[in-house]
N, C-alpha and C positions, 0 to 999 in steps of 0.2 A: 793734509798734503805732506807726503813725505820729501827731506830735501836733503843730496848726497853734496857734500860737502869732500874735497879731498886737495892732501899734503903731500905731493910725492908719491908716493907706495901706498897712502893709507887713504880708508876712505871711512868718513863719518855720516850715519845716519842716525837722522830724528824724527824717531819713532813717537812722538807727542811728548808723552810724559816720562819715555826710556831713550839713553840714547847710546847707540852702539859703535863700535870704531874696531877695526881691525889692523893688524900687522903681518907682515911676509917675515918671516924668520927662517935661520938655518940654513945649512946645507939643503935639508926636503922640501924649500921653502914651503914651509907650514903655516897655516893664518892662526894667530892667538887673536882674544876676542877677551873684548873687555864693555860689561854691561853694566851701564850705571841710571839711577835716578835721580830726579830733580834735586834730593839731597844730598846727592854726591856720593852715597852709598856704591861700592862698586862689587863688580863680580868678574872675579880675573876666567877664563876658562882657556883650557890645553896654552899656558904661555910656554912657546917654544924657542924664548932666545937664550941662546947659549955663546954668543961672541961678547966682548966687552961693551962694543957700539951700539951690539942690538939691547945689553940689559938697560944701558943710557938710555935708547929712546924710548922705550917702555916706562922705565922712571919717569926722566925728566916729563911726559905726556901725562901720566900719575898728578907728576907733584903741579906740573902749571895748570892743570886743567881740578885742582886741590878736592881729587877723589880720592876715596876712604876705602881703599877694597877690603870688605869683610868676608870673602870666602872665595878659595880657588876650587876649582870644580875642573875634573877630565873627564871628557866625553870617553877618552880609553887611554893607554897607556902605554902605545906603540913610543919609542924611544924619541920622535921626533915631535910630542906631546907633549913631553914632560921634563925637556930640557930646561925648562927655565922653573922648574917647582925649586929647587933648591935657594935660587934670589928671592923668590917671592916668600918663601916662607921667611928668608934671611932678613927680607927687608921689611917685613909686615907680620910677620907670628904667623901667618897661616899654613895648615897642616893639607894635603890635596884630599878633595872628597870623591869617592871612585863607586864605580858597583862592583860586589866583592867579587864577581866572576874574573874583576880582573888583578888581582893580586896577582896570581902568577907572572902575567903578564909585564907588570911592574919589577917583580921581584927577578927577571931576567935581561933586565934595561940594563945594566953593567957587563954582562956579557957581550949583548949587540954592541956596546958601544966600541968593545976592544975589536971586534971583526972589523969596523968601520972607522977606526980610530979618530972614534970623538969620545973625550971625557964624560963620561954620565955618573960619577960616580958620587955617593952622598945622597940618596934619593929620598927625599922626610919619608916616617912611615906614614899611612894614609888613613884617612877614615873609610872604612868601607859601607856608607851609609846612602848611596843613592840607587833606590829601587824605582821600579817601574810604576806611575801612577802618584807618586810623592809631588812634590812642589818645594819650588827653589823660591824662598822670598827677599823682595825690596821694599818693606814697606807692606802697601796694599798691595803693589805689584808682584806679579810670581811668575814662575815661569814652568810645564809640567815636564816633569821628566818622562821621557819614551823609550823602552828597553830598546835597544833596536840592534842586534847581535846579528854577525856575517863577517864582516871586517874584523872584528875583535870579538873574543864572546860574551864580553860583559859593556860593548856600547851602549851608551845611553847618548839620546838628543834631548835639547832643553826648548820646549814650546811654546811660544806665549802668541795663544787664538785672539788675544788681544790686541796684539799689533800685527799679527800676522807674518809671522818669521817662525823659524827653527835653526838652531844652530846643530848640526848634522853631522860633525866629526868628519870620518872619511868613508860613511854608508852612500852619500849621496851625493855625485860632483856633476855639473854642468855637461850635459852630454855624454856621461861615464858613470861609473860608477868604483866601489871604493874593491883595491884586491883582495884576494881570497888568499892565496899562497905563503900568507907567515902565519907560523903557530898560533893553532885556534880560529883560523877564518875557515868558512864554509861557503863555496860561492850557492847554493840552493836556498842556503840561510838566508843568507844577504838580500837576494832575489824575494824573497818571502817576506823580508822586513819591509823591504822599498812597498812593497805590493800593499801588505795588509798594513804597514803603519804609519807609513810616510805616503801613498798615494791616495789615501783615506781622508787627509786634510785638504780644504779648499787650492784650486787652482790656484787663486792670487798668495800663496802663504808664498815669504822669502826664503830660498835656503840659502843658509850660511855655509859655505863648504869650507874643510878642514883644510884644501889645496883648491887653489883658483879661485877662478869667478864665481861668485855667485850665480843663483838661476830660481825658477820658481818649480813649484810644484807642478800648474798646469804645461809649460814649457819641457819640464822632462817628460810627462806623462805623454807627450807629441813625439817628443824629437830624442828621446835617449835611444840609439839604438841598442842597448842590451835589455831593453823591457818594452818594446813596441812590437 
Protein backbone atom coordinates (compact mmCIF):
# COMPACT_ATOMS: atom_id res chain seq x y z
CA UNK A 1 0.00 0.00 0.00
CA UNK A 2 1.44 3.19 -0.94
CA UNK A 3 1.11 6.09 1.67
CA UNK A 4 1.55 10.06 0.72
CA UNK A 5 2.54 11.69 3.50
CA UNK A 6 3.02 15.70 3.09
CA UNK A 7 4.75 19.03 4.76
CA UNK A 8 3.77 22.09 3.22
CA UNK A 9 4.82 22.02 -0.49
CA UNK A 10 6.32 18.56 -0.23
CA UNK A 11 4.97 15.48 -0.59
CA UNK A 12 6.56 12.05 0.72
CA UNK A 13 6.05 8.70 -0.69
CA UNK A 14 6.66 5.02 0.36
CA UNK A 15 7.31 3.09 -2.05
CA UNK A 16 8.00 -0.21 0.38
CA UNK A 17 11.49 -0.50 0.39
CA UNK A 18 12.39 3.17 -1.57
CA UNK A 19 11.21 6.26 -0.40
CA UNK A 20 10.68 9.37 -2.54
CA UNK A 21 10.09 13.11 -1.56
CA UNK A 22 9.98 16.03 -3.66
CA UNK A 23 10.48 19.96 -3.71
CA UNK A 24 9.08 23.01 -5.73
CA UNK A 25 12.09 25.16 -6.42
CA UNK A 26 13.02 28.40 -8.17
CA UNK A 27 11.58 30.84 -10.09
CA UNK A 28 10.40 27.70 -12.98
CA UNK A 29 9.18 26.11 -9.95
CA UNK A 30 10.82 23.02 -10.69
CA UNK A 31 10.46 19.67 -8.62
CA UNK A 32 13.93 18.20 -7.43
CA UNK A 33 13.61 14.57 -6.23
CA UNK A 34 15.37 12.90 -3.88
CA UNK A 35 15.51 8.85 -3.91
CA UNK A 36 16.54 7.08 -0.97
CA UNK A 37 16.70 3.36 0.63
CA UNK A 38 16.16 1.70 3.82
CA UNK A 39 19.92 2.52 4.27
CA UNK A 40 19.68 5.84 3.88
CA UNK A 41 21.61 5.73 0.61
CA UNK A 42 20.34 8.65 -1.43
CA UNK A 43 20.00 9.88 -4.98
CA UNK A 44 19.61 13.69 -5.43
CA UNK A 45 18.16 14.21 -9.11
CA UNK A 46 17.60 17.64 -11.26
CA UNK A 47 18.06 19.71 -7.51
CA UNK A 48 16.89 23.05 -8.57
CA UNK A 49 17.28 25.31 -5.56
CA UNK A 50 18.99 28.20 -6.05
CA UNK A 51 17.75 30.80 -3.23
CA UNK A 52 19.45 30.48 0.31
CA UNK A 53 15.89 29.14 1.94
CA UNK A 54 15.51 26.70 -0.63
CA UNK A 55 19.39 25.19 -0.30
CA UNK A 56 18.25 25.28 3.74
CA UNK A 57 15.39 23.15 3.21
CA UNK A 58 17.04 20.68 1.00
CA UNK A 59 19.83 20.43 3.68
CA UNK A 60 18.39 20.53 6.60
CA UNK A 61 15.52 17.48 5.16
CA UNK A 62 19.09 15.70 4.02
CA UNK A 63 20.73 16.05 7.34
CA UNK A 64 17.26 15.27 9.89
CA UNK A 65 16.01 12.58 7.89
CA UNK A 66 20.45 11.40 8.15
CA UNK A 67 20.43 10.42 4.15
CA UNK A 68 23.73 9.87 2.47
CA UNK A 69 23.33 11.10 -0.98
CA UNK A 70 25.70 9.15 -3.17
CA UNK A 71 24.99 10.48 -6.62
CA UNK A 72 23.36 13.47 -8.29
CA UNK A 73 21.76 12.48 -11.53
CA UNK A 74 19.89 15.22 -14.32
CA UNK A 75 17.34 13.89 -16.29
CA UNK A 76 18.63 17.21 -18.56
CA UNK A 77 20.22 20.19 -18.24
CA UNK A 78 17.81 23.04 -18.94
CA UNK A 79 18.98 25.95 -16.58
CA UNK A 80 16.24 25.38 -14.10
CA UNK A 81 17.62 21.69 -13.45
CA UNK A 82 20.76 22.31 -12.51
CA UNK A 83 20.54 25.31 -10.17
CA UNK A 84 21.37 23.58 -7.22
CA UNK A 85 24.37 21.13 -8.76
CA UNK A 86 26.78 23.60 -7.58
CA UNK A 87 25.62 23.14 -3.41
CA UNK A 88 25.36 19.70 -3.85
CA UNK A 89 28.47 19.03 -5.14
CA UNK A 90 29.73 21.85 -2.47
CA UNK A 91 28.01 20.04 0.15
CA UNK A 92 28.53 16.41 -0.64
CA UNK A 93 31.59 15.86 -3.41
CA UNK A 94 29.26 14.82 -5.85
CA UNK A 95 29.97 15.63 -9.49
CA UNK A 96 26.27 15.63 -11.85
CA UNK A 97 25.87 12.36 -13.92
CA UNK A 98 24.15 13.48 -17.57
CA UNK A 99 23.76 11.76 -20.97
CA UNK A 100 26.50 13.16 -23.10
CA UNK A 101 23.92 14.53 -25.72
CA UNK A 102 23.58 17.00 -23.11
CA UNK A 103 26.82 18.62 -22.54
CA UNK A 104 26.03 21.37 -24.79
CA UNK A 105 23.30 22.01 -23.23
CA UNK A 106 24.79 22.40 -19.89
CA UNK A 107 27.65 24.11 -21.11
CA UNK A 108 25.21 27.13 -22.27
CA UNK A 109 23.51 27.40 -18.67
CA UNK A 110 25.59 30.65 -18.03
CA UNK A 111 24.42 32.26 -20.82
CA UNK A 112 20.53 31.64 -20.17
CA UNK A 113 21.21 32.67 -16.87
CA UNK A 114 22.41 36.27 -17.90
CA UNK A 115 19.04 36.65 -20.32
CA UNK A 116 17.00 35.97 -17.13
CA UNK A 117 19.11 37.28 -14.58
CA UNK A 118 19.68 34.46 -12.33
CA UNK A 119 23.17 33.41 -11.31
CA UNK A 120 24.04 29.96 -12.83
CA UNK A 121 27.45 30.47 -12.87
CA UNK A 122 30.19 27.58 -11.39
CA UNK A 123 28.39 24.73 -13.05
CA UNK A 124 30.75 21.23 -11.80
CA UNK A 125 31.93 19.49 -14.98
CA UNK A 126 29.82 16.43 -15.20
CA UNK A 127 30.11 12.79 -15.91
CA UNK A 128 28.58 12.16 -19.06
CA UNK A 129 27.84 8.38 -18.20
CA UNK A 130 24.06 7.78 -18.35
CA UNK A 131 22.99 5.96 -21.50
CA UNK A 132 19.92 4.37 -22.34
CA UNK A 133 19.27 0.81 -20.94
CA UNK A 134 22.13 1.26 -17.90
CA UNK A 135 20.77 1.04 -14.34
CA UNK A 136 20.98 3.60 -11.43
CA UNK A 137 21.85 1.51 -8.15
CA UNK A 138 20.76 1.51 -4.23
CA UNK A 139 21.82 -1.41 -3.14
CA UNK A 140 19.72 -4.39 -4.72
CA UNK A 141 17.45 -1.49 -5.82
CA UNK A 142 17.88 0.14 -9.20
CA UNK A 143 16.28 2.23 -11.13
CA UNK A 144 16.53 1.91 -15.52
CA UNK A 145 17.51 4.56 -17.37
CA UNK A 146 15.16 5.51 -20.46
CA UNK A 147 16.57 7.71 -23.35
CA UNK A 148 13.72 9.75 -23.76
CA UNK A 149 14.70 12.85 -26.06
CA UNK A 150 12.18 15.90 -27.30
CA UNK A 151 12.32 18.25 -24.54
CA UNK A 152 16.06 18.16 -24.47
CA UNK A 153 18.10 15.92 -26.72
CA UNK A 154 19.81 13.89 -24.32
CA UNK A 155 16.77 13.34 -21.63
CA UNK A 156 16.86 10.47 -19.92
CA UNK A 157 14.02 9.05 -17.29
CA UNK A 158 14.84 6.91 -14.33
CA UNK A 159 12.29 3.62 -13.97
CA UNK A 160 11.89 1.45 -11.47
CA UNK A 161 9.06 -1.45 -12.84
CA UNK A 162 9.44 -2.35 -9.32
CA UNK A 163 7.65 0.10 -7.65
CA UNK A 164 6.05 1.43 -10.44
CA UNK A 165 7.14 5.14 -10.94
CA UNK A 166 9.20 7.01 -13.40
CA UNK A 167 10.77 10.20 -12.76
CA UNK A 168 10.11 11.94 -16.37
CA UNK A 169 11.99 15.25 -16.32
CA UNK A 170 9.87 17.57 -18.43
CA UNK A 171 8.99 14.82 -21.34
CA UNK A 172 5.80 14.10 -19.49
CA UNK A 173 3.57 16.59 -17.35
CA UNK A 174 -0.10 15.88 -16.04
CA UNK A 175 -2.28 16.73 -19.00
CA UNK A 176 0.57 18.44 -21.04
CA UNK A 177 3.41 17.70 -22.05
CA UNK A 178 7.14 19.09 -21.95
CA UNK A 179 8.14 22.23 -24.84
CA UNK A 180 9.76 21.79 -27.86
CA UNK A 181 10.93 25.59 -28.52
CA UNK A 182 14.49 25.96 -26.59
CA UNK A 183 17.58 24.54 -28.33
CA UNK A 184 17.50 21.04 -29.13
CA UNK A 185 13.75 20.26 -28.57
CA UNK A 186 11.84 18.60 -31.34
CA UNK A 187 8.15 18.54 -30.67
CA UNK A 188 7.86 15.08 -33.31
CA UNK A 189 10.62 13.65 -31.12
CA UNK A 190 9.08 14.22 -27.97
CA UNK A 191 5.61 12.87 -29.28
CA UNK A 192 7.47 9.61 -30.31
CA UNK A 193 9.34 9.36 -27.00
CA UNK A 194 5.85 9.59 -24.85
CA UNK A 195 4.47 7.12 -27.54
CA UNK A 196 7.02 4.38 -28.02
CA UNK A 197 8.70 4.68 -24.33
CA UNK A 198 6.83 5.99 -21.75
CA UNK A 199 3.26 4.77 -23.12
CA UNK A 200 4.73 1.28 -23.34
CA UNK A 201 4.93 1.06 -19.50
CA UNK A 202 1.83 -0.31 -17.43
CA UNK A 203 -1.12 2.11 -16.77
CA UNK A 204 -0.80 2.05 -12.95
CA UNK A 205 3.24 3.23 -13.40
CA UNK A 206 3.63 6.96 -11.37
CA UNK A 207 5.02 9.78 -13.26
CA UNK A 208 7.07 12.12 -11.51
CA UNK A 209 6.98 15.32 -13.40
CA UNK A 210 9.88 17.78 -13.61
CA UNK A 211 6.86 20.74 -13.13
CA UNK A 212 3.52 19.94 -11.27
CA UNK A 213 1.56 17.27 -10.27
CA UNK A 214 2.11 14.20 -10.85
CA UNK A 215 -0.12 11.65 -12.93
CA UNK A 216 0.04 8.14 -14.31
CA UNK A 217 0.73 6.57 -17.26
CA UNK A 218 -2.75 5.20 -17.94
CA UNK A 219 -4.47 8.68 -16.90
CA UNK A 220 -2.40 10.53 -19.67
CA UNK A 221 -2.81 7.93 -22.08
CA UNK A 222 -6.98 8.94 -21.57
CA UNK A 223 -6.91 12.38 -20.90
CA UNK A 224 -3.57 14.28 -22.42
CA UNK A 225 -4.85 16.16 -24.97
CA UNK A 226 -1.68 16.37 -27.14
CA UNK A 227 -1.60 12.56 -27.67
CA UNK A 228 -5.19 11.27 -27.65
Amino acid sequence: MVKILKTGNLAAQILRMLQVQHFTFNPFQENTWLIWNEHKKCLVIDPGCYTSAEKETLLNFIESNELIPIRLLNTHCHIDHVLGNPFIQQQFGLVPEIHPLEIPILNAVEQYGKLWGINSENQPAPQATLNDGDRIYLDEEYLNIIYTPGHSPGEVSFYSEKYNFIIAGDVLFRESIGRTDLPGGNHSTLIDTIRERLFTLPDNTNVHCGHGDSTTIGHERKHNPFLT
